[in-house]
N, C-alpha and C positions, 0 to 999 in steps of 0.2 A: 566413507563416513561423512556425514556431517562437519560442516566447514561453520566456526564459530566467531567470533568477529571480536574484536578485542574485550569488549565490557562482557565475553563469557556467554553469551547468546546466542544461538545457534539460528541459519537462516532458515527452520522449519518455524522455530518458536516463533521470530519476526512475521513469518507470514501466519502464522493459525494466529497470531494475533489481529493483524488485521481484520482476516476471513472474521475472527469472530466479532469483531467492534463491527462490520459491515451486517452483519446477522444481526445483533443485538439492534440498532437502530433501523435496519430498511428490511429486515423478513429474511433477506437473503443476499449470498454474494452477486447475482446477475441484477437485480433490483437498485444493490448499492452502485454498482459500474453506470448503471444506465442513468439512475437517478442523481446521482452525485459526483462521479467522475469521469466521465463519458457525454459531460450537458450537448456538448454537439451535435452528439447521434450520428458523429465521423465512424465510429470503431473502434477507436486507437486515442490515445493521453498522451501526452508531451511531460517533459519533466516539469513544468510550468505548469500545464493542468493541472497535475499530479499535486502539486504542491500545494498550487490555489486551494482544489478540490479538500484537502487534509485540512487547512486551514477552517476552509467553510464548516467540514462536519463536526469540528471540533474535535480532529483526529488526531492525539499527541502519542499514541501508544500504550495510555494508562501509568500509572505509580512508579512504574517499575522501569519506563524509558527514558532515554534523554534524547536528545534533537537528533545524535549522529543515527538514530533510528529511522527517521524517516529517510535521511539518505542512502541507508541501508537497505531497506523495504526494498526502494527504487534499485538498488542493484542487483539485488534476489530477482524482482518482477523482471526486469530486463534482462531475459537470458542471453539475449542476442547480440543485445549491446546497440540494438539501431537508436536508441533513443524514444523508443515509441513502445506503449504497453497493449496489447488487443488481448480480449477476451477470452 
């Protein structure tokens, strides 16, 4: 099942939420990577990018998040654990 994080959120919700605030402002999620958090055109984010990047788009989660969300996000997207997210 589904692994839920303490404030009752589950890591699909976290990330269809992203995916959709990435839709909602840039067309799509490959548009949103490349144009907003991806500026280097390396392939891969840092938890630093990553952070900057939410910052800049004005990316808090919506109504319904608090901050431990974004560090959340980043634990979902990083399956691997290397520290780095690619597309």
């Amino acid at each position: 099942g589904d692994e839920f994080f303490q404030h009752g959120r589950s890591r699909k919700e976290i990330v269809d939420d992203f995916h959709t605030f990435l839709k909602q402002v840039y067309g799509n999620v490959v548009r949103g990577w490349r144009s907003a958090l991806d500026k280097d055109g390396n392939g891969r984010i840092s938890w630093v990018e990553f952070c900057t990047a939410a910052r800049e788009m004005g990316f808090s989660g919506g109504q319904s998040w608090n901050p431990r969300d974004i560090r959340e996000l980043w634990c979902v997207l990083d399956r691997d654990g290397s520290g780095f997210l690619t597309l």
